[in-house]
VEXDREN-2710 file (C-alpha; in Angstrom, 1 decimal):
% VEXDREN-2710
k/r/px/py/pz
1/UNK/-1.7/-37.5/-29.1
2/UNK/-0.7/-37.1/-33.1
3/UNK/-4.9/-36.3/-33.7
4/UNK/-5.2/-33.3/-31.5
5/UNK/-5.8/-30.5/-33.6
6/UNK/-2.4/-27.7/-34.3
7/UNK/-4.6/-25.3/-32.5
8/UNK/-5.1/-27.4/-29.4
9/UNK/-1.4/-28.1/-28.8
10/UNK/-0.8/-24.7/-29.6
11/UNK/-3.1/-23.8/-26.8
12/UNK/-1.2/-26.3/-24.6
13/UNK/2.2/-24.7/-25.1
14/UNK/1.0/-21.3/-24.9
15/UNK/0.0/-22.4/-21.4
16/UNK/3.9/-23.2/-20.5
17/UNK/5.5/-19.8/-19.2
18/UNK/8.9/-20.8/-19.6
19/UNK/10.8/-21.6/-22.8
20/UNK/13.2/-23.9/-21.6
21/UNK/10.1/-25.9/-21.0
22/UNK/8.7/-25.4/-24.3
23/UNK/12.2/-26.6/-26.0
24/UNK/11.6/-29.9/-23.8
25/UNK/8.3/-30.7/-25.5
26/UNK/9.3/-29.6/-28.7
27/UNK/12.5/-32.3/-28.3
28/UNK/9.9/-34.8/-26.9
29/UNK/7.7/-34.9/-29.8
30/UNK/7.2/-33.8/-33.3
31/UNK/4.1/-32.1/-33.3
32/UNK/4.8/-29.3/-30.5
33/UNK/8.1/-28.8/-32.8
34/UNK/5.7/-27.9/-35.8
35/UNK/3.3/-25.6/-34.3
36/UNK/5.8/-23.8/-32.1
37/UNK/6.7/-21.0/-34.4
38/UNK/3.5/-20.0/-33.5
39/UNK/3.9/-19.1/-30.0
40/UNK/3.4/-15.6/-29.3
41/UNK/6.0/-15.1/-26.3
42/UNK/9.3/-16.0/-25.0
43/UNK/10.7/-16.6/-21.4
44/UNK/13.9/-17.3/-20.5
45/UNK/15.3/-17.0/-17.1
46/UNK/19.1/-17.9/-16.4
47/UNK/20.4/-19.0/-13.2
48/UNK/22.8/-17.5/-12.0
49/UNK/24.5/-20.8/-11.1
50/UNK/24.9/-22.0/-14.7
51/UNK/27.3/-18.5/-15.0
52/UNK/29.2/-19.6/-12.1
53/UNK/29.5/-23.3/-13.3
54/UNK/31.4/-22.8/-16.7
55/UNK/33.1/-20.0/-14.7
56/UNK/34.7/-22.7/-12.5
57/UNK/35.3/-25.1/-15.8
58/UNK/37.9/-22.3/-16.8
59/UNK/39.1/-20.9/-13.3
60/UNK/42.4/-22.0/-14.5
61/UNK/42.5/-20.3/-17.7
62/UNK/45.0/-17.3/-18.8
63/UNK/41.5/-15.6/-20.8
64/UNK/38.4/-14.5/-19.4
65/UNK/37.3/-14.6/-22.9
66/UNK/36.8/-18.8/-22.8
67/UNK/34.1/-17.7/-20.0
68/UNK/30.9/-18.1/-22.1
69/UNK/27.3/-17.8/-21.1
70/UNK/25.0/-19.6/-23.9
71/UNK/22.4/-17.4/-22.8
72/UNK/22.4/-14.7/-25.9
73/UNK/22.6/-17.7/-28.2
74/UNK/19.6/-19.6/-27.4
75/UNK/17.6/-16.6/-26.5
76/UNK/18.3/-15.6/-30.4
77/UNK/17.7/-19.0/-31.7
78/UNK/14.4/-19.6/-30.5
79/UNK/13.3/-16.0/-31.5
80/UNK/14.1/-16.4/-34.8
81/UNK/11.7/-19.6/-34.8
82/UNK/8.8/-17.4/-33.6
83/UNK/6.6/-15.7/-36.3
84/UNK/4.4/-13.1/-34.4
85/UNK/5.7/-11.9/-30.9
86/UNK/4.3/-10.2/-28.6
87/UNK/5.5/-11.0/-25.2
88/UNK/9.6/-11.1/-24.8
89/UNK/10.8/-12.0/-20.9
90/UNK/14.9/-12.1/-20.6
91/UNK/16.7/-12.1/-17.3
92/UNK/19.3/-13.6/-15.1
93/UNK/18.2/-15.1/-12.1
94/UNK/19.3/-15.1/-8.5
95/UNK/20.9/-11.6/-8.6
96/UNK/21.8/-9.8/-5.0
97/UNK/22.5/-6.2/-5.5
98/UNK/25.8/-6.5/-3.2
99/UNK/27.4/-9.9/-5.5
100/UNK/31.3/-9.1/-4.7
101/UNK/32.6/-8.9/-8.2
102/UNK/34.9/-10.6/-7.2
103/UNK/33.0/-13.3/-8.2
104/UNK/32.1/-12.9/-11.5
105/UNK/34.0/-11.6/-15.0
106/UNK/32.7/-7.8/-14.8
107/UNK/34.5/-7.9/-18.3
108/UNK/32.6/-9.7/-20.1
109/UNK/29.7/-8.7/-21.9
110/UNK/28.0/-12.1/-22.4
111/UNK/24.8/-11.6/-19.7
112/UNK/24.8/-7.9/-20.4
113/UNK/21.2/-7.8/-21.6
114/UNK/20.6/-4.0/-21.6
115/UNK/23.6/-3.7/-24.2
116/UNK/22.7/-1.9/-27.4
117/UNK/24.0/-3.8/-29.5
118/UNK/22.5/-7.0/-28.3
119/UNK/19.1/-5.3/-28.6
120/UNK/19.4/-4.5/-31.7
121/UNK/19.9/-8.0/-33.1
122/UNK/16.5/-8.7/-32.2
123/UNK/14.4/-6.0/-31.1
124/UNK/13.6/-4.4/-34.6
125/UNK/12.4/-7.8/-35.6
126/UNK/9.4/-7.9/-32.9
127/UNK/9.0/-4.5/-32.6
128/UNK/6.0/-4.4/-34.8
129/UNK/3.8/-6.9/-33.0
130/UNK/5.6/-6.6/-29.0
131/UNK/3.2/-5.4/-26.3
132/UNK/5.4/-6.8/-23.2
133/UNK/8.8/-6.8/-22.7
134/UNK/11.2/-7.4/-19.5
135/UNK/14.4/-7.4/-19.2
136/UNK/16.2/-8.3/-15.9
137/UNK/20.2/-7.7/-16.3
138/UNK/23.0/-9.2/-14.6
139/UNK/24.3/-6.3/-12.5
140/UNK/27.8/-7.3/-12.2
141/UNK/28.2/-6.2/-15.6
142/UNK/25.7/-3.8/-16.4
143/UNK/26.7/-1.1/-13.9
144/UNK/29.7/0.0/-14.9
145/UNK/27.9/0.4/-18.7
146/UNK/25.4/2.9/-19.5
147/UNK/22.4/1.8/-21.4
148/UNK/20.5/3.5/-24.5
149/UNK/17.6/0.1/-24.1
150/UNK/15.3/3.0/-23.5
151/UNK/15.7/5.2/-26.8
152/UNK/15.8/1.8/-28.7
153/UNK/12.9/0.5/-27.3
154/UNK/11.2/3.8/-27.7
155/UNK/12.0/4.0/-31.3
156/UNK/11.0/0.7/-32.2
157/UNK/8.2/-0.4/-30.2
158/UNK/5.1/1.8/-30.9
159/UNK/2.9/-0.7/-29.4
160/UNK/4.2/-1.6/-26.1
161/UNK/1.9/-1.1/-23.6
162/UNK/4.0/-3.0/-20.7
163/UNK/7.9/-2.3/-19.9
164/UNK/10.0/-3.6/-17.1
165/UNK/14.0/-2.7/-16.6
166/UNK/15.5/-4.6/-13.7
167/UNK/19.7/-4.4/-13.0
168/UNK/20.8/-1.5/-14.9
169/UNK/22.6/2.0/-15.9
170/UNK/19.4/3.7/-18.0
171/UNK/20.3/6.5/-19.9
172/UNK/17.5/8.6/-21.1
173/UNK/18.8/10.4/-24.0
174/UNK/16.8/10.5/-27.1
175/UNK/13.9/9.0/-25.5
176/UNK/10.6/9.4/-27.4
177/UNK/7.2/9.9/-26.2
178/UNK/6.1/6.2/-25.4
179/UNK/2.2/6.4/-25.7
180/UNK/1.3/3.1/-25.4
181/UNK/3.0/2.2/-22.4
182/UNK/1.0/2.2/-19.3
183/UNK/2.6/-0.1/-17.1
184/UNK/6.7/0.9/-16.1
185/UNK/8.9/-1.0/-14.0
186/UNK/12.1/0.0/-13.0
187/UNK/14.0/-2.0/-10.6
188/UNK/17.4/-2.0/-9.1
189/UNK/18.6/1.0/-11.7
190/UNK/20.8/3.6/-12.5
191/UNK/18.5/6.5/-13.8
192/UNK/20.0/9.5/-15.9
193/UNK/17.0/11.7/-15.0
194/UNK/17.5/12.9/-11.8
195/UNK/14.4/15.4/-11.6
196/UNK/12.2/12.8/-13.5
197/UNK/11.6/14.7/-15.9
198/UNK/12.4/13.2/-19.0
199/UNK/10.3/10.3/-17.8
200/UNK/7.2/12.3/-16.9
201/UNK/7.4/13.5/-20.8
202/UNK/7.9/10.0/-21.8
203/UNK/5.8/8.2/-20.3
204/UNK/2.4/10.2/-20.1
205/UNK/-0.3/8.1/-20.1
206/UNK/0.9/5.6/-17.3
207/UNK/-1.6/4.1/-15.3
208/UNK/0.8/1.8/-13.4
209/UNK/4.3/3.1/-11.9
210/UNK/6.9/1.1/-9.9
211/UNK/10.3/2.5/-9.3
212/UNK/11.9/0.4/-7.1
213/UNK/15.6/1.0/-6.1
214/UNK/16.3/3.4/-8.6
215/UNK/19.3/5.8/-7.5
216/UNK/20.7/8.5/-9.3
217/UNK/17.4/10.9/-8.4
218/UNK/17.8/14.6/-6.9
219/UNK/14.6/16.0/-6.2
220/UNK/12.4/13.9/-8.1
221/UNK/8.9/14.4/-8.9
222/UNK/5.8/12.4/-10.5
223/UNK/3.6/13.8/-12.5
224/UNK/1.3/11.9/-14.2
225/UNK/-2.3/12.5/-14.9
226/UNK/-3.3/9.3/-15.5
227/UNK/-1.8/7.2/-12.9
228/UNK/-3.8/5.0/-10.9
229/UNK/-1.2/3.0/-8.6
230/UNK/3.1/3.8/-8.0
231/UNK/5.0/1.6/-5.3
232/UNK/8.2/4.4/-5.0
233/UNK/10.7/2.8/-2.7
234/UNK/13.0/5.9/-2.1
235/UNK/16.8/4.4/-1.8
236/UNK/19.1/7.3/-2.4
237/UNK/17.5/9.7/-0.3
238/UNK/16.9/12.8/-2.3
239/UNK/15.8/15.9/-0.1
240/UNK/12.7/15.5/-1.7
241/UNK/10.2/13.6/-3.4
242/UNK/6.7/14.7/-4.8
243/UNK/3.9/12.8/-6.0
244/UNK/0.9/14.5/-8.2
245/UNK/-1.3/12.5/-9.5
246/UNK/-5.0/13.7/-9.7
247/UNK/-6.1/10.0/-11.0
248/UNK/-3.9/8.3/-8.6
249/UNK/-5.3/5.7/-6.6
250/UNK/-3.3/3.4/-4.5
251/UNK/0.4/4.4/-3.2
252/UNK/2.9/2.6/-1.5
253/UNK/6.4/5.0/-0.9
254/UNK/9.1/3.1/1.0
255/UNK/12.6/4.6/2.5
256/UNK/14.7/3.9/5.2
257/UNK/16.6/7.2/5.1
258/UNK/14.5/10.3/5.8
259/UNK/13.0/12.1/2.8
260/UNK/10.4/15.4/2.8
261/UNK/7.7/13.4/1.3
262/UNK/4.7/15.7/-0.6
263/UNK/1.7/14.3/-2.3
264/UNK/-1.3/15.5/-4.5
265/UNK/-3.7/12.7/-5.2
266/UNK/-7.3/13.9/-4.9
267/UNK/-9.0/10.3/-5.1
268/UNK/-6.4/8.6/-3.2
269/UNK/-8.0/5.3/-1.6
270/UNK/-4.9/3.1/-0.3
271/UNK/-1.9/4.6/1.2
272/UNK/1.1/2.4/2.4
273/UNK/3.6/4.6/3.6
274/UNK/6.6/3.2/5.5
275/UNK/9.3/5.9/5.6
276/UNK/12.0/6.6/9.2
277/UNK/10.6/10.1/10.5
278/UNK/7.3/11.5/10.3
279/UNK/8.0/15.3/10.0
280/UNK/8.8/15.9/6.4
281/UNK/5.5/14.7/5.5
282/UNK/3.2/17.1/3.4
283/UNK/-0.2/15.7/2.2
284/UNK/-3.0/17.4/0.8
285/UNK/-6.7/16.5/2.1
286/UNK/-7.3/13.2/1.2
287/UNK/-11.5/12.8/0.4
288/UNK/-11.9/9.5/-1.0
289/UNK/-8.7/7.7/1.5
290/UNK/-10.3/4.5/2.7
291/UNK/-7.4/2.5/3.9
292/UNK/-4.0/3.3/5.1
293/UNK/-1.1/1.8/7.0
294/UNK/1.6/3.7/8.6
295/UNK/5.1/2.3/9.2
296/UNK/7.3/4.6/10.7
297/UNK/10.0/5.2/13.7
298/UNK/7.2/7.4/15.3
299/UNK/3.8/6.3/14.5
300/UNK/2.2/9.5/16.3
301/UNK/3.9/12.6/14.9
302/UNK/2.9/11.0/11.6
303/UNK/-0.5/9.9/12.5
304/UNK/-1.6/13.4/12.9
305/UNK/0.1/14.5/9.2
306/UNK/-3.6/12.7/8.7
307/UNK/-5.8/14.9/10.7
308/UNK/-9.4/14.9/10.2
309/UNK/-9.3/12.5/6.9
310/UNK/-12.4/11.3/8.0
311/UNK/-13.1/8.8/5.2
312/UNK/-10.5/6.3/6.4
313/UNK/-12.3/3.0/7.6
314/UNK/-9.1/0.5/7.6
315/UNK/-6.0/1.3/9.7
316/UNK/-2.8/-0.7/9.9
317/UNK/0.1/0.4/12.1
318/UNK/3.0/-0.5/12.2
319/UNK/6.3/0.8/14.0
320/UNK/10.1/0.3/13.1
321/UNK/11.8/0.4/16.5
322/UNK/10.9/1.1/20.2
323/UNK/10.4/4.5/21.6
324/UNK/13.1/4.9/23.6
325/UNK/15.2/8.4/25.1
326/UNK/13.5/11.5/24.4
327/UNK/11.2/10.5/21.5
328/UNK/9.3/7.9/24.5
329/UNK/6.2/11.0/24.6
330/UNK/5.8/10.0/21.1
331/UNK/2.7/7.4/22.1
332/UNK/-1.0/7.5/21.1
333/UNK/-4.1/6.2/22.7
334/UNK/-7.5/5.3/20.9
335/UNK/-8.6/8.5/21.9
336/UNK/-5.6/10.1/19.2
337/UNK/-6.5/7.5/16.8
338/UNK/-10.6/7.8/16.8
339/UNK/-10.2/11.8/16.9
340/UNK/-7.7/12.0/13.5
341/UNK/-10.0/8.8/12.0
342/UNK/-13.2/8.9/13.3
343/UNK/-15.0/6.8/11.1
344/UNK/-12.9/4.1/11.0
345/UNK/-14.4/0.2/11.3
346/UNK/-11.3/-1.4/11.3
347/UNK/-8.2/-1.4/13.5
348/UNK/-4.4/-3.7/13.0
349/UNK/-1.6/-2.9/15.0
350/UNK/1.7/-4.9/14.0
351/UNK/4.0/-6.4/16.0
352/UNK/5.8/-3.2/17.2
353/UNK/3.1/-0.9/16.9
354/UNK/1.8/-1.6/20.7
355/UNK/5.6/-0.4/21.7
356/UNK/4.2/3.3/21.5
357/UNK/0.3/2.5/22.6
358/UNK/-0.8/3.8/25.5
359/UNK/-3.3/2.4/27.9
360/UNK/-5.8/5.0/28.9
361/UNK/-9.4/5.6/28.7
362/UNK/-11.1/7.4/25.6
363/UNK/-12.8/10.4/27.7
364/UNK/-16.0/10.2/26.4
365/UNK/-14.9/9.1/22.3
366/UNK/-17.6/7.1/20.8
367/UNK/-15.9/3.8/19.6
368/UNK/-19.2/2.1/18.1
369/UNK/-17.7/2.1/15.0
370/UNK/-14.9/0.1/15.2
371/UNK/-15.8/-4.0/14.4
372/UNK/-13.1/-5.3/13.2
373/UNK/-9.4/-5.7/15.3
374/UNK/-6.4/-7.6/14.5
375/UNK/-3.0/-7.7/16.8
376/UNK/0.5/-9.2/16.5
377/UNK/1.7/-10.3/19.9
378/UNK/4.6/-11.3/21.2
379/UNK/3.9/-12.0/25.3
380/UNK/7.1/-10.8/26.7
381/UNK/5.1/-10.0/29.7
382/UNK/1.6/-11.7/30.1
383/UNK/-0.3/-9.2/32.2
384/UNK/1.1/-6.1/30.1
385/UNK/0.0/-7.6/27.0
386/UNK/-3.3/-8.2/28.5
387/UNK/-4.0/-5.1/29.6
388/UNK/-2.9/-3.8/25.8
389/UNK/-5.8/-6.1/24.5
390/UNK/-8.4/-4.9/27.0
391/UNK/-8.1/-1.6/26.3
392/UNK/-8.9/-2.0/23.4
393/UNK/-12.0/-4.9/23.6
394/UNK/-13.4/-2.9/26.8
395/UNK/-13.6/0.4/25.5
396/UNK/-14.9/-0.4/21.8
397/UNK/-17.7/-1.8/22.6
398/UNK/-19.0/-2.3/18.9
399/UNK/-16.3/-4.9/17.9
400/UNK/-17.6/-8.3/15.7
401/UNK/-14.8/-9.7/15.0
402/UNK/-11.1/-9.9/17.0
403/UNK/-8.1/-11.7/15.2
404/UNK/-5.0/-12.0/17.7
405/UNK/-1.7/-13.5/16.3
406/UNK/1.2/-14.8/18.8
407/UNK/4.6/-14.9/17.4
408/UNK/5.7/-18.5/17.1
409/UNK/8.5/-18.4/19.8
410/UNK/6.4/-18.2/22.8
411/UNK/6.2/-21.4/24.5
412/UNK/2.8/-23.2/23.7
413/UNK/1.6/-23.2/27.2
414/UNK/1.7/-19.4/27.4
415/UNK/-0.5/-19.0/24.5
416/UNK/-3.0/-21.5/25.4
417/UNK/-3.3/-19.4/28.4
418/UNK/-3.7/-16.7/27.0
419/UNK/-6.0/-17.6/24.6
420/UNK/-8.2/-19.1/26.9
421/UNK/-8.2/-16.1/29.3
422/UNK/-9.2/-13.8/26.4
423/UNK/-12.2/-16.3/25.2
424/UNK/-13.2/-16.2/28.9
425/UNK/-13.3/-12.5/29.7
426/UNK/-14.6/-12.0/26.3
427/UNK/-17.0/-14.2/24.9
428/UNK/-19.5/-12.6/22.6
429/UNK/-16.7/-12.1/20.2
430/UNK/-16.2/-13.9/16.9
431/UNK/-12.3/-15.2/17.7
432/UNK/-9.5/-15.2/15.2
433/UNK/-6.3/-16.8/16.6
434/UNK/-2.9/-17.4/15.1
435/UNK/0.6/-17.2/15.1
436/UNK/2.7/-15.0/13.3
437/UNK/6.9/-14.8/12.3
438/UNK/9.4/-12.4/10.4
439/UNK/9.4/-12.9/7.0
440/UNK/6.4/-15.6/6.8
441/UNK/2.7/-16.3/6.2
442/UNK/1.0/-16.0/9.3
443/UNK/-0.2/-19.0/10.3
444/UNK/-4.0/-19.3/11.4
445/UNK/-5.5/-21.7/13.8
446/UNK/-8.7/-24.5/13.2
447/UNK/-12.1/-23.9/14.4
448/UNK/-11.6/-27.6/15.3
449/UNK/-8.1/-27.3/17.3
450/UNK/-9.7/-24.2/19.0
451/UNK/-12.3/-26.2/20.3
452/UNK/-10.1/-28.8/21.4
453/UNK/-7.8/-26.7/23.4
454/UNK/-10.3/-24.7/24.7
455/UNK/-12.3/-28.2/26.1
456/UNK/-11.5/-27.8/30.0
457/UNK/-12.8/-24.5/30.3
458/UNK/-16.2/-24.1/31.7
459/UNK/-19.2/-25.1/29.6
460/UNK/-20.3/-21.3/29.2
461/UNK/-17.0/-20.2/28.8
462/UNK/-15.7/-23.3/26.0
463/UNK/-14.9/-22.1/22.1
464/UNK/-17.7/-21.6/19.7
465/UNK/-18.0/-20.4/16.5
466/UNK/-20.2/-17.7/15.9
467/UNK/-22.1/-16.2/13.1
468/UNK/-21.2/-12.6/11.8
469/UNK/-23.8/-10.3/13.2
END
């Protein structure tokens, strides 16, 4: 090990994300202590559960002030070893929003990572030569402390091109005009900019925008030209939100109160949008939209916000509750579907998406198009369901491929049936089966276990894998 070459074992640690790993290997041996200085980034990542431990070594103490996190310190000490840097990761981890405080020393300023004068014990140092930097905050004590990490950061670092704030108050005083930067993150914050505006002038040439959790906003509006993708989950609410982009290519917006949503985006090719109510939707033609998937209350009122986009070829839908009272007319057939898309090749409806579909036939609505389907089941009722999945497979008569996923608590018996059934009465499909659950991977089943389930159906009728046509 002694005759690999410096650069080799620098390579090697390079390779090792986290620092506390890297301060292992230096300890084990003496050569990874030598070259480490030239490491280009640092990562360190505090459990939470380290806080809480030397908390409860002192629960009996008359001074908060014996409560001390080492974090700061080592985080300083192995900067100081490091010559050129150019990638700086800081954060606490395991961090719910709602921790009681309660439970921790809100006091204390000792895993407050957004405070000034923290930053500015290191940050001038690396500002020179830093290109990414992320700093995830302990909330607890953050939130009742505004920060100026965004000033400092825009007054040092003229060569950042990749910022993430997570668990913080930002203010956005004396913020300069951040060139450079063309990835932002903010997570879980606090923003002094309710209109955005200050961040639209700061941030101009951002290709990559995710503002996630960020309260504080009162009519807020992006405006970037060059932005290519933004995930905006909307928490506070604000009346409304706008989104201009002319570059802007894919957009996820998230909220679970209602918003009036607008958006500009000319080339516009992926659209997630998963917001309570369709109606304060506004959307401009969309030309170059390819693939979108709806997750709403009402999938239909907001289905039709989409009228005649007819470049769409990859639909997801998805809906957050049942149609029940007076909103139960709010269903949609293929027919709706293939007349606002009618180009589209590929069809997913979610678990609660067939809740508002209606079975009915397409009056005359050519459906050659379609050759791809995928469906989350749940087989509450086994001749309902079936019905739901031969509406579809009789009346598009183009489909290649068909991908059906059962959610995991229906007994094993009842899927076997009806996976069997559906081979039967449909046999020159290429089958896809599965099972699916809340908050997991979905699960897919073997070409081989398919074909040994499927082994006491009739000969013509038994499982085999086809060829895409």
């Amino acid at each position: 090990m002694d005759t690999l070459p410096q650069a080799l074992v620098l390579e090697i640690l390079s390779r090792l994300d986290d620092s506390a790993a890297v301060a292992r290997c230096r300890a084990a041996w003496k050569t990874f202590n030598t070259v480490s200085p030239g490491l280009q980034s640092i990562n360190i990542q505090w459990p939470l559960s380290s806080y809480n431990e030397s908390r409860s070594r002192v629960s009996n103490a008359s001074s908060s002030s014996q409560i001390t996190s080492p974090l700061k310190t080592i985080f300083l000490n192995v900067l100081s070893n490091l010559i050129v840097v150019e990638s700086v990761r800081i954060g606490v981890k395991n961090l719910p929003r709602d921790l009681s405080h309660a439970d921790v020393e809100v006091k204390a300023k000792d895993l407050h990572l957004t405070d000034g004068d923290f930053v500015m014990e290191w940050l001038p140092r690396v500002s020179g030569s830093l290109k990414s930097l992320s700093i995830s905050d302990f909330w607890a004590q953050s939130c009742r402390r505004r920060s100026n990490v965004l000033s400092l950061v825009s007054a040092y670092c003229n060569n950042l091109v990749e910022l993430e704030v997570k668990n913080a108050w930002l203010s956005v005083e004396n913020l300069n005009q951040m060139l450079m930067v063309t990835s932002l993150t903010l997570e879980s914050i606090r923003l002094d900019d309710k209109e955005l505006i200050q961040l639209n002038k700061s941030f101009p040439n951002l290709q990559v925008l995710n503002l996630i959790d960020v309260r504080g906003l009162k009519l807020p509006t992006v405006h970037l030209l060059h932005l290519k993708t933004c995930h905006w989950t909307i928490t506070d609410a604000p009346p409304f939100v706008t989104v201009l982009a002319p570059n802007l290519i894919t957009l996820t917006i998230e909220g679970k109160k209602p918003s009036a949503v607008h958006v500009e985006a000319p080339l516009l090719t992926h659209f997630h949008l998963a917001i309570p109510h369709a109606d304060p939707l506004s959307v401009k033609k969309f030309s170059n939209l390819k693939t979108v998937w709806i997750e709403a209350s009402f999938l239909y009122p907001l289905l039709v916000s989409f009228r005649y986009t007819d470049s769409v070829e990859n639909l997801t839908l998805d809906s957050r509750g049942l149609t029940k009272g007076p909103f139960g007319r709010f269903k949609f057939s293929l027919e709706n579907l293939f007349n606002i898309f009618p180009n589209m090749t590929s069809l997913c409806f979610r678990s609660r998406a067939w809740s508002e579909f209606e079975v009915r036939g397409l009056f005359g609505v050519g459906m050659q198009e379609l050759r791809t389907f995928c469906g989350y089941l749940m087989i509450v009722d086994f001749s309902l369901t079936l019905s739901l999945v031969a509406c579809v497979l009789d009346q598009c008569f183009g489909l290649v491929d068909v991908s059906l996923l059962i959610h995991h608590n229906v007994a094993s018996y009842v899927s076997k049936g009806f996976m069997c059934t559906c081979m039967q009465r449909w046999p020159n499909v290429n089958w896809k089966w599965g099972t699916w659950e809340e908050g997991k991977e979905d699960c897919w089943i073997s070409d081989e276990d398919l074909m040994q389930m499927s082994s006491y159906m009739k000969p013509e009728f038994r499982y085999v894998k086809k060829q895409r046509s």
